[in-house]
N, C-alpha and C positions, 0 to 999 in steps of 0.2 A: 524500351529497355532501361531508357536511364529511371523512369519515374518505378518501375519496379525497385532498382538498387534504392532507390532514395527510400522507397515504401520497408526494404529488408533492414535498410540500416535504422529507419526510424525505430522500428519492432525493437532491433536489437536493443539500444538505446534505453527506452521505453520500459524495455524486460528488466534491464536493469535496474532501472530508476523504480520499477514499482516494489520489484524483492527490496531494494536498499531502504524504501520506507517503511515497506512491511516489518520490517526488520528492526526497525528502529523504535516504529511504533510499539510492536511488541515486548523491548526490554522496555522503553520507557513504561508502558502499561503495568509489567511485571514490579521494578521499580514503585511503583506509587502505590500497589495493592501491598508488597512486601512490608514500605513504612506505615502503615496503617495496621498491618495484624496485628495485635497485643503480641506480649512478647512473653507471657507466662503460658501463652500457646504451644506447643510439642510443633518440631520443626516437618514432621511429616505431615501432619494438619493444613500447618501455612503452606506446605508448598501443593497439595491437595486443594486447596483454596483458592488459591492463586493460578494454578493450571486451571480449573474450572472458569475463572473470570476471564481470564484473559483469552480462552477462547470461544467465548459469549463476545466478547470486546470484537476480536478479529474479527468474526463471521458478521459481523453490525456494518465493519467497516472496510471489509475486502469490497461488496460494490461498489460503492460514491470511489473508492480510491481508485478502483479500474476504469469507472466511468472519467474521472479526471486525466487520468494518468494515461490513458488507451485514446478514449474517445476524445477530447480538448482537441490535443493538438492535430489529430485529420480530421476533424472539422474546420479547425482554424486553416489548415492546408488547402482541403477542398472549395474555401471558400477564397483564399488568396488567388488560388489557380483561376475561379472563375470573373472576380475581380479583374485580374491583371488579365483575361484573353477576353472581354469586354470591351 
């Protein structure tokens, strides 16, 4: 029962930690495409622009990030567990 709470809270944790990057990554992404649009561009353009790349961008890097952020650390766990009952 405890290693289930430990498994709920990890998730929890975890859920967090991946929106907060997702998040983050995504303005910074928007950010760096914004200072590069020419600026004699029409503002519904750039942001047409910009929404287009940056979710090409996400959808590149929602994997590797779940893979990191999900899988890493129960692996690192599963393998502590079997370490230390060895």
């Amino acid at each position: 029962m405890a290693f289930l709470r430990l498994m709920l809270l990890m998730l929890a944790v975890q859920s967090v930690v991946f929106v907060s990057i997702m998040l983050y990554l995504r303005a910074a992404q928007r950010e760096r495409l914004s200072a590069d649009w020419p600026h004699q561009a029409t503002e519904r353009e750039r942001d047409a622009f910009v929404e287009r790349r940056v979710s090409a961008y996400m959808s590149r890097v929602k994997r590797p990030l779940a893979l990191a952020v999900y899988g890493l650390p129960i692996v690192l766990l599963a393998i502590y567990i079997y370490v230390s009952n060895s």
